[in-house]
C-alpha positions as CSV (number, residue, x, y, z in Angstrom):
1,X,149.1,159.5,107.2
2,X,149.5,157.5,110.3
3,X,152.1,158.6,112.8
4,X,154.8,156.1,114.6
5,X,152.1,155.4,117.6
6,X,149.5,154.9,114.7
7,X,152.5,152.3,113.3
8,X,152.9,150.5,117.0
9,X,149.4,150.0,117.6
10,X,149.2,148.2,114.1
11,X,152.0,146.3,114.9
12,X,150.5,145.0,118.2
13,X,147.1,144.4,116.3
14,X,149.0,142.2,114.1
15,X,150.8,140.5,116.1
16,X,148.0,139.8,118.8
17,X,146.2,138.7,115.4
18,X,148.6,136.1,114.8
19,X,149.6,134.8,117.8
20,X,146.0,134.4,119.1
21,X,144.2,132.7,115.9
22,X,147.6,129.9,116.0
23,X,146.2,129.0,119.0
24,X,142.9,129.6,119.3
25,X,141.7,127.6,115.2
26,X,141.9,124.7,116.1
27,X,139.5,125.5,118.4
28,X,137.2,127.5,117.0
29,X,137.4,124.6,114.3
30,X,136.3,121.7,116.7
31,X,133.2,124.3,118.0
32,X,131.7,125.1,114.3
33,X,131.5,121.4,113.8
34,X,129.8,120.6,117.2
35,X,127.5,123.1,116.1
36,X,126.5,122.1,112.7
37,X,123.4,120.8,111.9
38,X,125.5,117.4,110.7
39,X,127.3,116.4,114.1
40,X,125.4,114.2,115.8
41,X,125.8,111.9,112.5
42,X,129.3,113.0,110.7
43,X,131.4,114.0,114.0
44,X,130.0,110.8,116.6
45,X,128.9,107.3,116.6
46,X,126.0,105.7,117.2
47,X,126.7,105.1,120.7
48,X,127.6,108.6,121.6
49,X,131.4,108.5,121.5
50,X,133.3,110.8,119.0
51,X,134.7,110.3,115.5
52,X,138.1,110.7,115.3
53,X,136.7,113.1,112.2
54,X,136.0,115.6,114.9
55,X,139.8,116.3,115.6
56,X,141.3,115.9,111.8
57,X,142.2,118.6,109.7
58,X,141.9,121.7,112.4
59,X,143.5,124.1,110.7
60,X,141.3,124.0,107.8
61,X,140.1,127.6,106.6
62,X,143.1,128.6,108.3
63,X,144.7,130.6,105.3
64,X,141.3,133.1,104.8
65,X,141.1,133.9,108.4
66,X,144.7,134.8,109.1
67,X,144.7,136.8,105.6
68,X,141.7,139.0,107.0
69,X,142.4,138.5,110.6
70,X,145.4,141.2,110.8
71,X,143.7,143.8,108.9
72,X,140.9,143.5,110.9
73,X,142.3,143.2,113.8
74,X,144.3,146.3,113.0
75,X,141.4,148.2,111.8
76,X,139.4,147.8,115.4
77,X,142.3,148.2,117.7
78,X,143.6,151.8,115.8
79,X,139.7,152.8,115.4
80,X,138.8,151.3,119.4
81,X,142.2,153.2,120.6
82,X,140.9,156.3,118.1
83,X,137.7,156.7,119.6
84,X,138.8,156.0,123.6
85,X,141.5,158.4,123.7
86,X,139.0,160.9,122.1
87,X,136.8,160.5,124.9
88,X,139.0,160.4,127.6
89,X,140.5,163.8,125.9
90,X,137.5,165.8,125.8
91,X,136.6,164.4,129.4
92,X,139.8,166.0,130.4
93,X,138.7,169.4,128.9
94,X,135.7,169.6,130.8
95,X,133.4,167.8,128.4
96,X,131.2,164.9,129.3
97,X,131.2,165.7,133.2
98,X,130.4,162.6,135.1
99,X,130.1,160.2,132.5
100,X,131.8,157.1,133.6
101,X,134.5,155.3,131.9
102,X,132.8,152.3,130.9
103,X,130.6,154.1,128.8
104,X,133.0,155.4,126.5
105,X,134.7,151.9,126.4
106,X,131.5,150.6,125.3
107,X,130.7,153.1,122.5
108,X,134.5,152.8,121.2
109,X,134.4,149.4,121.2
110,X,131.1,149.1,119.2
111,X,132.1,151.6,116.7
112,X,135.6,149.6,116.4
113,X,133.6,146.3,116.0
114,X,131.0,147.5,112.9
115,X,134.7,148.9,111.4
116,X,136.5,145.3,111.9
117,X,133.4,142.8,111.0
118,X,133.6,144.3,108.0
119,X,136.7,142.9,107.1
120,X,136.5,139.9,109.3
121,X,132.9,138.2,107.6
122,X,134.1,137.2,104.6
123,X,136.9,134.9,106.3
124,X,134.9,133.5,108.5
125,X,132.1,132.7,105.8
126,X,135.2,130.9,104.2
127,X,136.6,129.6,106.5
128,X,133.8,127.6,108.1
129,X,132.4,126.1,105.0
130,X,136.1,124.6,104.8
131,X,136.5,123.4,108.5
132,X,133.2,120.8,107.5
133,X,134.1,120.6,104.3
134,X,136.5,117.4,104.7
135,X,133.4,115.5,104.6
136,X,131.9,116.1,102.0
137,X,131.5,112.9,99.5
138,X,133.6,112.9,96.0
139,X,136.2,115.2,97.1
140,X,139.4,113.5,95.5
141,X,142.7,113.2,97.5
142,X,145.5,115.7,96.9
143,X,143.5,118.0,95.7
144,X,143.6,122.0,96.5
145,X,143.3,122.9,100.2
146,X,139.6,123.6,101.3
147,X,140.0,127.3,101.8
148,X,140.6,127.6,98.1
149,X,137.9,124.8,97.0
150,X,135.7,127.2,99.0
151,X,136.5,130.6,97.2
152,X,136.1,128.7,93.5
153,X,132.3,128.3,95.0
154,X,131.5,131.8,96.3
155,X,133.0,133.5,93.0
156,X,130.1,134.2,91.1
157,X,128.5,135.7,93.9
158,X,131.1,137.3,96.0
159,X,128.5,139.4,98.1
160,X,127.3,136.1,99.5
161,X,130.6,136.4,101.4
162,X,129.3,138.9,103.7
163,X,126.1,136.7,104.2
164,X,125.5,136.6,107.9
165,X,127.2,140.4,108.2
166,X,124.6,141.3,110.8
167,X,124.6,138.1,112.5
168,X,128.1,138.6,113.2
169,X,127.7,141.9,114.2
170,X,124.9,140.8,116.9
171,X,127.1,138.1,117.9
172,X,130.4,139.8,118.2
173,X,129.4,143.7,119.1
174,X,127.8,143.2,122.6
175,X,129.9,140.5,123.6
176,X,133.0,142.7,122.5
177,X,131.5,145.8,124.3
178,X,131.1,143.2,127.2
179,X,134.9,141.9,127.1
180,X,136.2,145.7,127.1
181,X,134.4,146.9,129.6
182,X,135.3,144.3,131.8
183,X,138.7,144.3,130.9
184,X,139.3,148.3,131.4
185,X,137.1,147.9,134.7
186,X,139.0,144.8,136.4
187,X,142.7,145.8,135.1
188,X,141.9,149.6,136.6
189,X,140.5,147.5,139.5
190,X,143.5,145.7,140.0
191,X,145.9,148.1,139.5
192,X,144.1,150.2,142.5
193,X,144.8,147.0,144.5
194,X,148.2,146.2,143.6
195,X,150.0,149.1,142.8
196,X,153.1,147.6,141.7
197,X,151.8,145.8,139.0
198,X,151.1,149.5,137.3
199,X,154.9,150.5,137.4
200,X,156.7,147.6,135.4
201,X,155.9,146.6,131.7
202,X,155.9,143.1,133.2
203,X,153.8,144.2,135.8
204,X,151.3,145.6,133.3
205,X,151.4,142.5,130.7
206,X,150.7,139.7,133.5
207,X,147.6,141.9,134.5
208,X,146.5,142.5,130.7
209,X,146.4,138.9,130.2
210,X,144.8,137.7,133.4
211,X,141.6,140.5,132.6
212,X,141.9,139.7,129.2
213,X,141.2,136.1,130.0
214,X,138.9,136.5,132.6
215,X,136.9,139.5,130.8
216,X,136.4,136.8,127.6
217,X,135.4,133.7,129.4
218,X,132.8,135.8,131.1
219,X,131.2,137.6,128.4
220,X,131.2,134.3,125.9
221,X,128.6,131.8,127.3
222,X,125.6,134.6,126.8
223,X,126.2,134.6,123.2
224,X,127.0,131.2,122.3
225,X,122.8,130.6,120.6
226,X,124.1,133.3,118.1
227,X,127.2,132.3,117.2
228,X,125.5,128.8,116.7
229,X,122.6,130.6,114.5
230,X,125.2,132.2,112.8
231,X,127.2,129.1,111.9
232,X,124.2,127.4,110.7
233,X,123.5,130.6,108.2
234,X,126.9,130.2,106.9
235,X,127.3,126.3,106.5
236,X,123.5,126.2,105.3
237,X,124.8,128.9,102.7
238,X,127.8,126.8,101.7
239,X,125.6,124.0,100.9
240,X,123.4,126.1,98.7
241,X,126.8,127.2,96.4
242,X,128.0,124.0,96.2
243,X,124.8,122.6,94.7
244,X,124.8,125.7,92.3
245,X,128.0,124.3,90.7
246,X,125.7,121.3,89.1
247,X,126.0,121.3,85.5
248,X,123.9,123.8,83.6
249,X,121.1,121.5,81.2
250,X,121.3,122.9,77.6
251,X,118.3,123.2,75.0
252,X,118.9,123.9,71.4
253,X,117.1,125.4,68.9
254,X,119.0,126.0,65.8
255,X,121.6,127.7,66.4
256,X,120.5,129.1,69.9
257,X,121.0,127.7,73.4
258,X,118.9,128.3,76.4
259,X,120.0,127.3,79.8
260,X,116.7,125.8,81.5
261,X,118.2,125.2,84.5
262,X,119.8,128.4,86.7
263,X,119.4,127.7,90.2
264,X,119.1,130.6,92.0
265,X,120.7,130.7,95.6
266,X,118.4,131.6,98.9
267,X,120.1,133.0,101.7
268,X,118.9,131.5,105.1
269,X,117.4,134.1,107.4
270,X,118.5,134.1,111.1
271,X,114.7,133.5,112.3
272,X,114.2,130.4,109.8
273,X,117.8,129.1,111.4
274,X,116.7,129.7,114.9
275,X,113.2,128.2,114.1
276,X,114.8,125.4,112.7
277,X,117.2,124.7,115.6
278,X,114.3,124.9,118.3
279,X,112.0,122.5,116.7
280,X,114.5,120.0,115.9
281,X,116.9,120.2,119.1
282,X,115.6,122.4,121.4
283,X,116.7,125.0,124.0
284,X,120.2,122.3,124.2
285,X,120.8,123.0,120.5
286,X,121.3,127.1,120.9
287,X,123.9,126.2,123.8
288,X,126.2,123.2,121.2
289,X,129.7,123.6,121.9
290,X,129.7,126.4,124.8
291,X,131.7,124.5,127.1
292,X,134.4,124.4,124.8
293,X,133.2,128.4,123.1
294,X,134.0,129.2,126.9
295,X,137.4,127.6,127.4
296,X,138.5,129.4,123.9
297,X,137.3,132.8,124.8
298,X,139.5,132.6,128.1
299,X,142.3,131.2,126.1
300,X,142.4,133.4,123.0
301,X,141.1,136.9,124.4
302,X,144.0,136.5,126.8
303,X,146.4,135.8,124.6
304,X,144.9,138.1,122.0
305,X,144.7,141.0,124.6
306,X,147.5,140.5,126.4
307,X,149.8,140.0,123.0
308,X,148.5,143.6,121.9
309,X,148.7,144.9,125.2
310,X,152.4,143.6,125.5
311,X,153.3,144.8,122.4
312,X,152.2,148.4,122.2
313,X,154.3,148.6,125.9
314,X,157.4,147.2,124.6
315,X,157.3,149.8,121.5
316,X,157.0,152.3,124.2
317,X,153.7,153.5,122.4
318,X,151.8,155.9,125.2
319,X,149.5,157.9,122.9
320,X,147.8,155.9,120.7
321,X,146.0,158.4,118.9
322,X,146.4,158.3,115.2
């Protein structure tokens, strides 16, 4: 049974879930088709200049991500705020004698990660197959919104919706354990050299959001190749549903069908992807999009961080522990 901080820290995780994916899909929908295999010919012209394509229909996959966005969100934040006030606990009673910090940061905010991915994948699986899915030919007008055209595909086979699972652990985990350490390590940095910031809520929501920021932009760029490997798994995947939709060929004999032709759907591995991008565009095509992955990460970990960070304060929530 959770306990009124249990409830606050929830609360914030929702919130910061909300307020940061309003902001930060469009986004995240511009860099998934910059790196798709398709967007040197469906998002720009000939002569190098965009397609106005590129910026149309943003907030595509919108509805699956905020739908498993706040649970996950509040699944890492109570396990992450779990697991550090543990450690800092038993450090206080004498346990763990010189282990720094940062290490326990690290560890809680893997362990918080492998929890929240879990509910996070099949979103994003969704959700990215319908942020390129505007393009695709003999889609009539007015019909339902992508998110749910995407879903009637992945039906039959709902465990492809967790294809990629790992991928998205390797992409999010370290650079997650990267953006918490380095948040915990600049904000108790900062407080050391301005005091005052540490004694108002104001004080200690401007300073949230500034290491939030700072802490995302810098972890980002070093995992942009498999966040692109990993959006090629998923859209690659998307493509392989839809085509499993064709009609099913009937023989009869008598009064007894067969259906010759099941097509049977191959998940991409991350090596074929990675092999795949190199020969065709390089070292360039592992870094598509990281300008823009960079900018985001700055944006949207400081509004996610500091939105959770804001809220637990004003709730007055002090012990987190569940």
């Amino acid at each position: 049974m959770l306990t009124g901080n249990g409830l606050d820290v929830i609360t914030a995780a929702a919130i910061a879930a909300l307020s940061s994916e309003v902001v930060f899909h469009p986004l995240d929908t511009m860099i998934t088709r910059m790196q798709c295999k398709d967007y040197s010919t469906v998002y720009k012209h000939s002569n190098g200049s965009l397609r106005r394509a590129l910026f149309t229909g943003l907030y595509q996959g919108f509805g699956p991500t905020l739908f498993a966005g706040i649970p996950s969100s509040a699944a890492f934040f109570a396990t992450y705020e779990v697991s550090k006030t543990s450690f800092e606990r038993a450090q206080r009673a004498g346990y763990f004698p010189g282990v720094p910090k940062s290490i326990f940061h690290g560890i809680s905010s893997a362990v918080a990660e492998l929890v929240a991915c879990a509910f996070l994948n099949p979103a994003e699986v969704l959700k990215q197959n319908a942020q390129v899915s505007q393009q695709s030919a003999g889609l009539p007008k007015g019909g339902p919104p992508a998110s749910i055209r995407m879903l009637k595909n992945f039906y039959k086979q709902p465990s492809a919706l967790w294809s990629g699972y790992w991928m998205l652990v390797a992409g999010q985990l370290p650079s997650v354990c990267l953006t918490f350490c380095l948040y915990e390590s600049f904000k108790e940095s900062l407080y050391e050299k301005q005091r005052h910031l540490a004694d108002t809520t104001m004080g200690q929501i401007e300073a949230s959001v500034l290491c939030g920021g700072i802490a995302g932009g810098c972890s980002s760029w070093f995992f942009v190749p498999i966040d692109v490997v990993k959006t090629r798994m998923r859209l690659a995947l998307g493509d392989e549903m839809k085509l499993s939709r064709s009609p099913v060929d009937k023989v009869g004999f008598g009064t007894v069908e067969i259906h010759s032709s099941v097509r049977v759907t191959v998940r991409p591995s991350a090596l074929s992807v990675a092999q795949d991008i190199f020969a065709k565009e390089g070292i360039p095509g592992f870094f598509r999009g990281s300008k823009l992955t960079c900018i985001a990460a700055i944006v949207c970990s400081a509004m996610y961080i500091g939105s959770y960070e804001g809220v637990k304060l004003c709730l007055g929530t002090t012990d987190p522990l569940l």
